[in-house]
N, C-alpha and C positions, 0 to 999 in steps of 0.2 A: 504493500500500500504506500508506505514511504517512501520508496523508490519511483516507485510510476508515476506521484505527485511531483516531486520533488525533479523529475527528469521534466513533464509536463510544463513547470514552473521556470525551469533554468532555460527550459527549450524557447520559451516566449521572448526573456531577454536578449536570446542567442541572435532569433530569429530578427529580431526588432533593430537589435542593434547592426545587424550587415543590410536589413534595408535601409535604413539610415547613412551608411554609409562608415561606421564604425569596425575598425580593426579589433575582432576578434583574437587574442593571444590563447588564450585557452578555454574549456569548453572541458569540465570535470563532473564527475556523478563520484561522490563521494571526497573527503577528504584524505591528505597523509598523502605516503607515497604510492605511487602508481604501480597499479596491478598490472594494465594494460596501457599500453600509450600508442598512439596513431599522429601524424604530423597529415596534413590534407594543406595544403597553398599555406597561410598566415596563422593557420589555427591547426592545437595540439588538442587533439581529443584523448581523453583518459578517464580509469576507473582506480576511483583512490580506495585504498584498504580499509578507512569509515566506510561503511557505508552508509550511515545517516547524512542528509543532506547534498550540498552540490555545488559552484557555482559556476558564474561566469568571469573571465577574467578579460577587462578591454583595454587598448591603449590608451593611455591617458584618464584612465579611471581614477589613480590618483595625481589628484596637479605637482604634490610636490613629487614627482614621476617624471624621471626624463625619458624623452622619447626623441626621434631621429627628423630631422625637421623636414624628410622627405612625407614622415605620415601625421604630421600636421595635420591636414585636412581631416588625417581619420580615425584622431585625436579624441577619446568620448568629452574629455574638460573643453575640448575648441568647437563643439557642436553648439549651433541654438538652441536656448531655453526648449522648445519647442521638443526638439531630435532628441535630446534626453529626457523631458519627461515622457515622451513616448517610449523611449530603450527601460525605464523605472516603471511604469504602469504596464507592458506588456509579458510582464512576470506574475503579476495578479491576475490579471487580464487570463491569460491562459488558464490558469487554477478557475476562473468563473466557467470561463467557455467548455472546458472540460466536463465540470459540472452539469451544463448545460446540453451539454453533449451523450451526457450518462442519462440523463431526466428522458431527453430528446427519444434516445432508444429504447428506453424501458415502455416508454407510452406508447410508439412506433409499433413495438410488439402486440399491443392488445389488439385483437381484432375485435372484439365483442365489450360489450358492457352492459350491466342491468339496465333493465327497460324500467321505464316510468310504470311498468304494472304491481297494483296495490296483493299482496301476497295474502297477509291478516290485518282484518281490522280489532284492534284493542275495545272487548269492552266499556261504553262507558265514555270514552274518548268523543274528541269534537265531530273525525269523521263518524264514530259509528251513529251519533245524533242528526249529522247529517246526511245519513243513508247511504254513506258509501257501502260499497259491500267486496268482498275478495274477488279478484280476477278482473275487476272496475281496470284499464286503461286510461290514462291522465292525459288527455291531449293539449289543454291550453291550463294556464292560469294566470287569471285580468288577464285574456287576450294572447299573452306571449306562448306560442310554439312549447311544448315538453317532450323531449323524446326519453331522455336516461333518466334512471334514478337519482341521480348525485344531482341534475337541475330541480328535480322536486325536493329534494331535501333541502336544497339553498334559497328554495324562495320559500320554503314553507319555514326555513329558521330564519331570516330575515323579515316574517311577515308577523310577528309575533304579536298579538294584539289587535290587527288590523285583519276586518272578513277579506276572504280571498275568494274569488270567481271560479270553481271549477267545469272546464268544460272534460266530460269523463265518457268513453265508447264502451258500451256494455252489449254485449251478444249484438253488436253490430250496430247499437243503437245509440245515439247521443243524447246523454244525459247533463242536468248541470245541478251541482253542488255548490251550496255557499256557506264557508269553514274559515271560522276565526279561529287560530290557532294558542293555544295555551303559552303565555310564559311561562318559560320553564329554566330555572338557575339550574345549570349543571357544574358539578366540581367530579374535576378527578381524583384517583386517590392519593396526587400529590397533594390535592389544595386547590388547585387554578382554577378560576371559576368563568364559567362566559354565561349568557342568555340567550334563547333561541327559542324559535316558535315548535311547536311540538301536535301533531293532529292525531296523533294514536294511530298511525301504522306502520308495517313491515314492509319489505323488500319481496322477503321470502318468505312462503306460503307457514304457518305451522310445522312443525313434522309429525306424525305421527305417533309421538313418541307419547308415552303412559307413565300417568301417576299410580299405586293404588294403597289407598289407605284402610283399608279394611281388610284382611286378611280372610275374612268370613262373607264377603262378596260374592257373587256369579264371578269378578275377574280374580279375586285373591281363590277360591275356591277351583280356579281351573287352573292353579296355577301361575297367571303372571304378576309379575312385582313392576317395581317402580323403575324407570329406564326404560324398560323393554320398548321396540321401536315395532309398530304393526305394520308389517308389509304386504299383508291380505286378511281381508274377510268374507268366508263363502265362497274361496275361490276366486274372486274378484281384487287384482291389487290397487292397494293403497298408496296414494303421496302425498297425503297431507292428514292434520288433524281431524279439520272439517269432514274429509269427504270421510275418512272412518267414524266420525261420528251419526254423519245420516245413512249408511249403509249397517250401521248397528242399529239406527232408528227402524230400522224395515222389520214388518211383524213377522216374527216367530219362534219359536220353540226352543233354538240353541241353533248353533253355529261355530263355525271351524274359523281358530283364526290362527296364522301364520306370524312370528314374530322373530325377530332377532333380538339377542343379549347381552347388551356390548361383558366385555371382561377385559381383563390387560394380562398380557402374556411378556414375562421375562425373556429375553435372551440373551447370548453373550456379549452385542454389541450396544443394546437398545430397552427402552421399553415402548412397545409395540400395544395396539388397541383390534382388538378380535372381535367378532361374535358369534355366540351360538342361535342357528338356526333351530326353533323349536314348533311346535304345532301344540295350541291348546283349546278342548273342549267347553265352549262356553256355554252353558245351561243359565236360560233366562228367569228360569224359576218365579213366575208371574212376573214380574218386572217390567218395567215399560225401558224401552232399548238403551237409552241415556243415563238409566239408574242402576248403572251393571257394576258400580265402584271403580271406574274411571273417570280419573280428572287428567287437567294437561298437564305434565312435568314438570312442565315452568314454573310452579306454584312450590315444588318439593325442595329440601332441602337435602344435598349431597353431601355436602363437608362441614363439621365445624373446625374449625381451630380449636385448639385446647387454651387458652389463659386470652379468653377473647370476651368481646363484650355480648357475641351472639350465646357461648357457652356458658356465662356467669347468668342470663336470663333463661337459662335451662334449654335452648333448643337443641334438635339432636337430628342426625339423617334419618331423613324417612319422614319428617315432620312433613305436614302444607301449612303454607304459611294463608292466610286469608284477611287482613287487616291492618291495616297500619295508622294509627291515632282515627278508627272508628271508620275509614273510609277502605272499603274491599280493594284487595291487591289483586287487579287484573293480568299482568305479566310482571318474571321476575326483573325484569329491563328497569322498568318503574319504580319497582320496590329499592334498586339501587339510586337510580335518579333520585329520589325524594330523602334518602338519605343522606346522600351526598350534598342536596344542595342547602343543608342545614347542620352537617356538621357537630357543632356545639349543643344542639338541644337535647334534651331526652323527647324519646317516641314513647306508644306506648303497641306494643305488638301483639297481634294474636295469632295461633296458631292452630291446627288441630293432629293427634294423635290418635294411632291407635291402641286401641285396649289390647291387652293380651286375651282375654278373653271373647272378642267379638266390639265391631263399632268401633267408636273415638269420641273421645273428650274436646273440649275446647280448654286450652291453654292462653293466657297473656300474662305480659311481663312487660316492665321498664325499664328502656334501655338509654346506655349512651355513649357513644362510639370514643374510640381512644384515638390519639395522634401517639404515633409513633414513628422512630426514625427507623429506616427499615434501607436496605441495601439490596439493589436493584441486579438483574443480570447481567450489567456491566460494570457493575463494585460502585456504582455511585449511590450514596446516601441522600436519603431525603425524608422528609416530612412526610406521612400518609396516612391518611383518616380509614383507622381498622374496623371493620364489621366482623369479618370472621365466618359468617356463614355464607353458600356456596351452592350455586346447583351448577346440574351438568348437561347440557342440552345437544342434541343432536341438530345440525346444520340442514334446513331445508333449501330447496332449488328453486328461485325465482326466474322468471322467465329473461334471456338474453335476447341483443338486439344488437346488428352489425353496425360500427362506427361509423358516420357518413364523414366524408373527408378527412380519414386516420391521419394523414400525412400533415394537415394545416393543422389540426387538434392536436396532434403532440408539439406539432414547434409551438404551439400555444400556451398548451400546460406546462412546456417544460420552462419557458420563460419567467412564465409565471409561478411555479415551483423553486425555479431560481432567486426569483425576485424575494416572494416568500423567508427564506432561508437565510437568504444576506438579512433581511429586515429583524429576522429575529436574533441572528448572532451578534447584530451592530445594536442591540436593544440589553442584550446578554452584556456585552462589554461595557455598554455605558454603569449597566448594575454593578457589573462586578467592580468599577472604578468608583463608583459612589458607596461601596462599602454595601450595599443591600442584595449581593449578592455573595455565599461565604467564599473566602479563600480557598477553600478548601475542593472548590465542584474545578481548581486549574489544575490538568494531568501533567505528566508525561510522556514520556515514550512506553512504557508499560501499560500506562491506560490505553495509548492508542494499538498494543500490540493485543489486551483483552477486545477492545471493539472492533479488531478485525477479525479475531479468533472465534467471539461470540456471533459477529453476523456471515462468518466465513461457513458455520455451521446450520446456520438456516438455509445456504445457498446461496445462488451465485444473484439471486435478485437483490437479496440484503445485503451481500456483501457490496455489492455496483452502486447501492444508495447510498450505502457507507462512504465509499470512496468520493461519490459527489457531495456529503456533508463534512467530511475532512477535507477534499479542495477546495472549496469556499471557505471552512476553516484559516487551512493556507495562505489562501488570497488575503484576507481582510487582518489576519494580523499584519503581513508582511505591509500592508498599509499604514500602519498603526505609527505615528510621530515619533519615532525611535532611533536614534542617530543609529546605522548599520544596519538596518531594512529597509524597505524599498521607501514607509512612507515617510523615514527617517531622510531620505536625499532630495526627496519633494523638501522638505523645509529649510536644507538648505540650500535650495534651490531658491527658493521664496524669498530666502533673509538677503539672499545676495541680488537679487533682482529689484529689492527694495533699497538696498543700499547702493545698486550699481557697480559694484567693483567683486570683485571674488573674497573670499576668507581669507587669512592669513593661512599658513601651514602650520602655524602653533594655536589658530583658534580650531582647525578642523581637528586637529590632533585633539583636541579638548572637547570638543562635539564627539569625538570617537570612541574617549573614553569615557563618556557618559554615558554612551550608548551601549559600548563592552558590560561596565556596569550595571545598566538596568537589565540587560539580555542575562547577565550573568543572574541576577536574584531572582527573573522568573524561572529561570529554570532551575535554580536549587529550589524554589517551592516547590517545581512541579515536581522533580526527583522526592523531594520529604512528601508530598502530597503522596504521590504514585508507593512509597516505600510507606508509610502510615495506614494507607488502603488497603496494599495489595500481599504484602507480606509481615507486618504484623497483629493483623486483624486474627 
């Protein structure tokens, strides 16, 4: 990763500098002495035995540097203002483009993206009040074109409080909806908190997947538990919640249902997710279809943590959770949201269980979530509002839709991605210089060797985003007003341009080493940083 940046990086100045018209003397990927060395016309290409880092070497880079008055002209100190800040900015410059370049392909590849078609409608919510219903198609809102889902999500969280016009194609048929979306504070479980409109739907359809709290049920009675994922009934298969729920609605006697079981299978290199395929005899036992002791999963609880604030009010797996300060918990999505966007308060939560003996109880408690500093997959620490309880849901398929002008849409998104990205690191710096961000979130080369280790192992898509949020990294420090980086020579570029005359060679010398100085203390923080985090933790 350091390497590729760092060649990307050197390569800009390399480049900038001989369209300019500047004598390239050396041209090096790493420091020390040379592993490899190559001479080509004016310029020595070599690989130094650091490998960390790179640079460029020009004539006349330093003024007090003599140089042969035949290459005057190609001189980098006898260039216009101009010709050098372009040979200084096209080091960054490259680190962006690169970036840009990474975002560019990644988007490139998608042929497909979710369609603006509504998968579940949430209980209770604004659309299901205003009739939308699953499989609804979202053609306009106020007017504007919708084709993907990510455009319905952006106008429906920007529209937050404000009724919004849908025009929606149902079995062929155009219908129209009018849906003022919920304010809704979201916090993640750093903290961060934003506002967004919120209408109560999904993407993707339900799955299939079963609750069952009764043990003494037609479903606890034929066998299935909580998890189990239906993928027929009667012979007829199943893809969604819904549709297994009205084909269990259909009258009669018992019925065959088809299910898988997820489990987790050990092996030497991994842990891996399986299931067993089982078949079970459902007997309706007068029952009407819907009252067979199945609910949706989403409601059930998977995991607690042990010294948590969800296990101190007694919840346990297996529970359904049905209440949250008196108002029914329609999906588990929500139960999070609402928690999260309060934080500090106590709830007060209900639950239901089963009896050992047959049936369930109602259960409630008062709870109130902890902040706790908690250390992330890539060793960084931070702040995170603990719940502790935990469900486990299986991913349904919402309906795809081919990208119309893939090729103009990624150069878009990736710009825009780009843009993104600088705004937030140049917002990160300002914190971290004003003290309100800790010292301690700046690495080193260890951090950066865990963030390529950790997204190198998710694949080669995390690891290519990685590499675009560390060259923009790259980029923007090397900006940063620091006598001996890039945006260290911009200003004295500036000083001199306002003074009219060049530095002395005992003033640059003293800009140099202010600049040695400051380079030097960030990087022993980051070395104690990276050494505090990562090896005596």
């Amino acid at each position: 990763m350091v390497g590729a940046l760092v060649t990307v990086h050197e390569l800009g100045h390399f480049l900038m500098a001989r369209a300019v018209g500047v004598k390239v003397l050396r041209f090096s990927l790493g420091f020390g002495p040379a592993l490899v060395s190559l001479r080509r016309g004016d310029t020595e290409y070599r690989i130094g035995v650091v490998p960390l880092g790179g640079y460029v070497r020009m004539c006349g880079e330093d003024p007090a540097e003599a140089f042969a008055e035949a290459d005057r002209d190609r001189a980098f100190s006898e260039k216009s203002l101009p010709a050098r800040l372009a040979v200084v900015f096209a080091g960054p410059a490259a680190n962006l483009l690169c970036a840009l370049g990474i975002y560019f392909a990644l988007f490139a590849g998608q042929r497909e993206l979710p369609a603006a078609v509504i998968g579940d409608v949430l209980a209770g919510g604004p659309a299901a009040r205003a009739g939308v219903q699953p499989g609804d198609r979202v053609v306009e809102i106020n007017g504007r074109l919708v084709r993907y889902w990510e455009e319905l999500e952006e106008r429906v969280g920007a529209g937050a409080g404000n009724m919004l016009r849908f025009k929606l194609l149902r079995d062929r048929r155009e219908v129209y909806a009018y849906i003022t979306p919920a304010t809704q504070v979201l916090r993640n479980r750093a903290g961060e908190q934003s506002r967004q409109g919120l209408i109560g739907i999904t993407q993707a359809p339900r799955a299939a997947q079963i609750g069952v709290l009764d043990p003494s049920s037609p479903a606890g009675r034929a066998g299935l538990r909580t998890g189990d994922r239906i993928i027929a009934v009667g012979g007829r298969p199943i893809d969604s919640f819904d549709e297994m729920r009205r084909e269990l609605g259909r009258s009669r006697l018992r019925t065959q249902i088809a299910y898988l079981r997820p489990r987790r299978a050990a092996v030497d290199f991994a842990d891996i997710s399986v299931a067993e395929a089982g078949l079970a005899d459902l007997l309706y036992e007068g029952r009407a279809g819907h009252d067979v002791g199945i609910a949706p999963a989403e409601l059930f609880v998977a995991t607690v943590d042990a010294d948590s604030p969800a296990a101190a009010a007694g919840l346990r797996p297996g529970d359904m959770v049905t209440s949250l300060d008196g108002a029914p918990v329609a999906h588990w999505l929500l139960l999070e949201q609402a928690l999260l966007a309060a934080p500090d308060r106590e709830f007060r939560l209900a639950w239901r269980r089963a009896r050992p003996g047959g049936g369930d109880q109602l259960l409630e408690a008062t709870l109130r979530q902890d902040r706790r500093q908690v250390t992330d997959e890539y060793g960084q620490r931070h702040q995170a509002v603990i719940f502790g309880a935990r469900n486990e849901l299986a991913s349904g398929a919402g309906v795809m839709v081919p990208i119309e002008g893939r090729w103009t849409r990624a150069a878009a998104q990736a710009v825009e991605r780009t843009g993104e990205t600088v705004g937030l690191m140049a917002r990160a710096f300002v914190l971290l210089l004003g003290g309100e961000l800790p010292h301690d979130t700046v690495g080193g080369p260890i951090m950066v060797y865990q963030m390529a280790s950790v997204s190198g192992a998710k694949g080669w898509d995390a690891f290519l985003l990685m590499l675009a949020l560390v060259s923009i990294n790259l980029g923007l420090i090397n900006l940063l007003p620091i006598p001996a980086l890039d945006g260290g020579h911009v200003v004295v570029f500036a000083v001199e341009a306002l003074r009219r005359r060049r530095l002395s060679p005992r003033a640059r010398d003293g800009v140099a080493m202010a600049g040695v100085v400051l380079i030097v203390s960030l990087t022993v923080l980051a070395l104690r940083n990276d050494i505090v985090r990562y090896l005596l933790r």
